[in-house]
N, C-alpha and C positions, 0 to 999 in steps of 0.2 A: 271472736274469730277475726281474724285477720281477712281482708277485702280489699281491691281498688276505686271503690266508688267517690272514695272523698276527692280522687286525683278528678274527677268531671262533675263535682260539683258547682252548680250553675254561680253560686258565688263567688265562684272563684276562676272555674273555669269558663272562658269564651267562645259562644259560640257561635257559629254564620248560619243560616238557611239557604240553599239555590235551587231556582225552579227549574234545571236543565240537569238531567243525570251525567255525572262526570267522573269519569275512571279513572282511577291510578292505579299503580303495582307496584308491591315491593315485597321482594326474598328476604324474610324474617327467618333465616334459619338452616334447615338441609333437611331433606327423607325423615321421616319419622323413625323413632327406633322406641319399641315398647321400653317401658323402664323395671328399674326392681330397685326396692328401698332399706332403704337402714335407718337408723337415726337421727343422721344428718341431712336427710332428705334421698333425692337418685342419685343412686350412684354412677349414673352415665349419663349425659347431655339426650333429651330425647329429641332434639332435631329442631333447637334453640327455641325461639317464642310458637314457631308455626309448630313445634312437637308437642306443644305444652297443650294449645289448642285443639290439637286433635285428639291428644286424650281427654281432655278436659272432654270434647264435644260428644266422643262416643265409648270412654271408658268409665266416667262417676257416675254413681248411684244416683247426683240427683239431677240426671238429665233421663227422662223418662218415658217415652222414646227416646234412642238418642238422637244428638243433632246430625251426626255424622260418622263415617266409617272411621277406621286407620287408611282407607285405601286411600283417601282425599288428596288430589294434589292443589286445589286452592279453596278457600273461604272469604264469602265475599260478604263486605261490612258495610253498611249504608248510614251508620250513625255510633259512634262513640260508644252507648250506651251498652248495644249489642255483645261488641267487644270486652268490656268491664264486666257484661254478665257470665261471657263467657270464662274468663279467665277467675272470675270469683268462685268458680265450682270446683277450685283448685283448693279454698281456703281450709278443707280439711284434708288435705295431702301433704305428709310429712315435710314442712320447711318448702313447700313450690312457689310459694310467691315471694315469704321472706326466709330466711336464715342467718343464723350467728355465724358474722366471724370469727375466725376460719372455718371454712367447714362450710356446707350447700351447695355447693357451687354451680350447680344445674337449676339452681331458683334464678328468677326476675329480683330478686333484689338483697343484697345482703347487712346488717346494719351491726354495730360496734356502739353498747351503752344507746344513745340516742342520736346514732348519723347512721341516715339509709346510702346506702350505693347500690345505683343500677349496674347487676351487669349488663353484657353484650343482650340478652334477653330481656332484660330491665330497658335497656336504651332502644329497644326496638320497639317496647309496648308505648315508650315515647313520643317516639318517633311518628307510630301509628295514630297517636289520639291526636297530636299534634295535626298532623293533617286532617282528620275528619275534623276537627274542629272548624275549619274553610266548607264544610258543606257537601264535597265530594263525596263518592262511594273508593272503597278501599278494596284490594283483590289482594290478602295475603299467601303467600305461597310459600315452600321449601325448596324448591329450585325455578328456572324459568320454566320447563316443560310445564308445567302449575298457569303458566300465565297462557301458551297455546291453550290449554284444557280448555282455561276460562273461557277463551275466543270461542274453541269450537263448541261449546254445549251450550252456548248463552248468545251466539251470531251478534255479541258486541264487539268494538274494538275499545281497547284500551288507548287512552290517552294520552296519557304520561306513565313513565316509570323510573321512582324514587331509588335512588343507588346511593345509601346510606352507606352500605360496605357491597362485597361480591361483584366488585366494578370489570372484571375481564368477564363473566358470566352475562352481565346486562351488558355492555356493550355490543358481544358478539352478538346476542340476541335482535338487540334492535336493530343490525346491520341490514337482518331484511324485511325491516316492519317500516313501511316509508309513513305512515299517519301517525306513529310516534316519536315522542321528544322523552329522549332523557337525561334526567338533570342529575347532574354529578357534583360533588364537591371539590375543588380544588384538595391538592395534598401537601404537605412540608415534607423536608427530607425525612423527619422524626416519625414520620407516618401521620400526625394528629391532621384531620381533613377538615377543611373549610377555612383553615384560618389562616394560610398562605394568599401569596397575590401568584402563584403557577399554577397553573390547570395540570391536572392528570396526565399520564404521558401516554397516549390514547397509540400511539405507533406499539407498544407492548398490550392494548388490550383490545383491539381491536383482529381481527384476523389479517393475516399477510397482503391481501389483496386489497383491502379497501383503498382508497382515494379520501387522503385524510382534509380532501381539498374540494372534493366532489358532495353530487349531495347526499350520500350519506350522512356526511360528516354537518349537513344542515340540523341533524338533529339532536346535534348535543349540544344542552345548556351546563355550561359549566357557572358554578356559584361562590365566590368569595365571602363567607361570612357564616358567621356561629354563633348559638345561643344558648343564654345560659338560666338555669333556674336561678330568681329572685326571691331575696329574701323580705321585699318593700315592696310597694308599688312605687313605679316611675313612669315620666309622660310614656315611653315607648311598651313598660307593664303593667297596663294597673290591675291586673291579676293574673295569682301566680298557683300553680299547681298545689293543693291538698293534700299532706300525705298520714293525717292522723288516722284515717282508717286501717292504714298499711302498721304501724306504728305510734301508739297514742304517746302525743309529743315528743313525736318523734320530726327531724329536719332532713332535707334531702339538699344537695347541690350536683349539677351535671353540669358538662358544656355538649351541645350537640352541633353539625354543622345546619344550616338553613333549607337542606334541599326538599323536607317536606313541606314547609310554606311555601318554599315558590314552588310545588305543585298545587299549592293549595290557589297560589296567584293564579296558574294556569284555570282553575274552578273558576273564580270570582270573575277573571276577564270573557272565559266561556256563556258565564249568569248574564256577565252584561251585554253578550252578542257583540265583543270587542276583541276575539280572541288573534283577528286578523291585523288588528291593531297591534297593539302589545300586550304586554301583562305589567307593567313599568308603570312610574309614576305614584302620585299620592295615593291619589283615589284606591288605584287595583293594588298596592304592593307593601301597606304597611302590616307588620305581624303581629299574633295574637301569640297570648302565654307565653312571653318571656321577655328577654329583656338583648338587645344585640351587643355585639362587642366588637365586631368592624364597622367600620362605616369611612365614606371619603370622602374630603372638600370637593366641591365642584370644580371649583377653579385649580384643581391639585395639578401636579405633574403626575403623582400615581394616577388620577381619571384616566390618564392621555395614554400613561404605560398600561393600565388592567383591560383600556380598551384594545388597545392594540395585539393584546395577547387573548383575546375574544374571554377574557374572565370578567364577569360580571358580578356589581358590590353596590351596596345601600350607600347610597348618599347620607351625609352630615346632616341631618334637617330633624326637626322635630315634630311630626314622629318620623324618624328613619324611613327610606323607602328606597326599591328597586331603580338605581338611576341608568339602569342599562340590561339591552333585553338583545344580545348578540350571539349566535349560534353560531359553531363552528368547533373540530377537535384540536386547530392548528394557530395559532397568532399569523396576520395579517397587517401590513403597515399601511395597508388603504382600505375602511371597508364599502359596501355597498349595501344597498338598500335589501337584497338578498340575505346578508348576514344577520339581520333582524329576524327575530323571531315568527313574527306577523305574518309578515310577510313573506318568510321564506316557507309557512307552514299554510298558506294561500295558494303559493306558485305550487306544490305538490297537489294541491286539489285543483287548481286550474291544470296542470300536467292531464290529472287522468281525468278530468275531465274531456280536455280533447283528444283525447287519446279513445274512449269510450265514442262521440260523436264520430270522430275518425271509421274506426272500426265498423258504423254502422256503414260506411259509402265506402268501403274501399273495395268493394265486388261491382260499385257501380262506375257505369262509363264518363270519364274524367272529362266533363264538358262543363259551359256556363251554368246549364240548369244543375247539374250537383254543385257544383262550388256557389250557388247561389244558397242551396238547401243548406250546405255546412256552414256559410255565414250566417244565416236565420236563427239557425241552432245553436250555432254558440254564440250568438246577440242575444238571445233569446235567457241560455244558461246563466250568463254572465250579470243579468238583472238582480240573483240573487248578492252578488260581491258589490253591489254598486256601492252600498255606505262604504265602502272598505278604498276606494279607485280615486283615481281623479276622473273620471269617465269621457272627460273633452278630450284627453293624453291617449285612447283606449283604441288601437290600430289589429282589425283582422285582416288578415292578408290571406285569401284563399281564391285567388282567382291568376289571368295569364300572366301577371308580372311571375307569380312563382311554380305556375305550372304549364303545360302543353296535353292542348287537345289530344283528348285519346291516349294517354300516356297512361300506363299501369302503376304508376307509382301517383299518390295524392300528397300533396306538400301542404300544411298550414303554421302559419305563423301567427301569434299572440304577443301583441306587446301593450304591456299595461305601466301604469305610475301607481303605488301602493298610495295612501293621502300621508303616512306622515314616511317622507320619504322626499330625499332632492330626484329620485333619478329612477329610469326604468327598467324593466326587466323582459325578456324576451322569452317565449318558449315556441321551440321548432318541433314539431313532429312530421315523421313521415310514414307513409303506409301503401308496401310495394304486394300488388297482387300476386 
């Protein structure tokens, strides 16, 4: 019977451990839709990889309890294996994981003599192992309301969220989730995503109001680069997906864009308590399972263009890696230390942070001994960011330069130097009785 286990087998498949739980989300699909079968497998899409899942989890015989309802708007995946077990409960349902071209088309993969092709539902099961492979927990869903659920039944927040495709659906989404980032793929005119040097045109996926300059717009990484199943090993693969279980000798080739590894960076830089830092670099940003197909000289004139259009791409090096960690939906001919990932995902936790401190004195009377209390506490708070600062650069300003006794409004000011950074960043709050 046909199964996806050989695709994570450890010989072949790589994989990370992390001691810090780490979220990501990605819409693999739409609303569930029961299916009904023929020969050729369903005859209707049941609501792409996330459809497939939920019947798998709570419509086959051999899940006994089952795992789950049809009501399910997400399932959350803590390791690789999970995922493979789930979808193997598929392998006796008419052509659902593979099928003969022409014809299945509602399967995860279809194959011709001995060459498999993923569909849209094939490239998402991808997609997914790919990232868990970085060590993260995965939150698949059928639309984003799936990703609220998760929040609300589970009081975590998500981290990151991967936009493989459905990019006007996640974008609007994260417009008002300010502790996430989400990574998108650049697009060509031809539609193939990731392998352009232009970012997405975020002024049509965005809602009308946004401020594609503001910080909203801090939270979109956009990613120049795609990857491709190998048929060898090479320095940047030395192992490549298995797909004899699905197919005995049977061959697979894909290109996918990168944006679940660099969520899986967003993982590995989290493990190391460097999240504030970057996700960039050797150490945190080289990839697992595949093999890359952009990459840029350092010393290029492209560097100077992808950075200026805040599109970020793997350096020329061997192994390849992330030579740039810049947020933003909009190109910029000057950036700032702000425009950094790290750092601009620090200044949002420094924000509510004083924002939180604030809120506890702004019922109280606006004299030395409060503004003394609000400096303590946020000297105090800011002990956790210290590896992250230059701490001798680190200025709170909450006393009479920026207030007046007895005044119903409380003013503080925060101006910190991130460490890998020329320059500093300021946050003003205010808090009027």
């Amino acid at each position: 019977m046909t199964s996806l286990s050989s695709f994570i087998n450890p010989s072949h498949y790589q994989k990370e451990s992390i001691g810090v739980p780490f979220y990501a989300a990605m819409q693999a699909g739409s609303t569930y839709v029961a299916p009904t079968f023929n020969n050729s497998g369903a005859t209707a899409d049941l609501g792409g990889l996330f459809g497939w899942l939920i019947y798998a989890r709570s419509n086959t015989a051999y899940f006994n309890p089952a795992k789950g309802t049809t009501s399910d708007s997400y399932i959350l995946y803590t390791n690789p294996n999970d995922l493979v077990g789930d979808l193997n409960k598929l392998s006796g349902i008419t052509n659902a994981l593979l099928a003969q071209s022409p014809g299945g088309t509602a399967a995860l993969f279809t194959y011709s003599v001995s060459t498999i092709t993923p569909t849209t539902r094939g490239l998402d099961f991808i997609y997914a192992i790919n990232y868990l492979a970085y060590g993260g927990y995965l939150v698949l869903t059928g639309t984003t309301a799936g990703f609220d659920t998760f929040e609300n039944n589970t009081n975590e927040n998500l981290d990151v969220v991967i936009a493989q495709n459905n990019f006007g659906n996640i974008a609007k989404w994260i417009e008002g989730k300010s502790y996430v980032v989400g990574v998108f793929p650049t697009q060509a005119s031809n539609g193939f995503t990731g392998a352009s040097t232009d970012m997405l045109d975020f002024t049509t996926l965005f809602n009308g109001g946004i401020s594609l300059t503001g910080n909203e717009a801090k939270r979109i990484f956009n990613i120049r680069g795609t990857k491709s199943q190998t048929t060898a090993s090479t320095p940047e693969a030395p192992t490549t997906f298995d797909v004899t279980s699905l197919l005995d000798n049977g061959s697979m080739s894909y290109t996918i864009s990168t944006v679940s590894d660099v969520a899986g960076f967003f993982a590995r830089a989290k493990n190391r308590n460097e999240l504030f830092l970057t996700i960039g670099g050797l150490d945190r940003s080289y990839v697992l399972n595949g093999s890359l197909n952009q990459s840029t000289d350092w010393n290029s004139t492209e560097r100077t263009t992808l950075r200026n259009k805040k599109v970020n791409f793997f350096v020329n090096y061997t192994p390849r890696f992330l030579g740039s960690d810049l947020v933003g939906a909009t190109g910029a001919s000057s950036i700032t230390v702000e425009d950094r990932v790290g750092p601009a995902k620090m200044k949002q936790e420094l924000t509510q942070m004083l924002n939180q401190i604030g809120l506890k004195y702004s019922f109280e009377i606006n004299n030395t001994a409060t503004r003394d209390s609000v400096y303590t506490d946020i000297e105090t708070e800011l002990n956790q960011y210290s590896a992250y600062l230059d701490n001798t650069r680190t200025q709170i300003i909450c006393d009479s330069s920026n207030n007046t006794d007895n005044s119903s409004t409380l003013n503080i000011t925060l101006i910190v130097k991130p460490l890998l950074g020329t320059d500093s960043f300021t946050i003003n709050v205010t808090f009027t009785q």
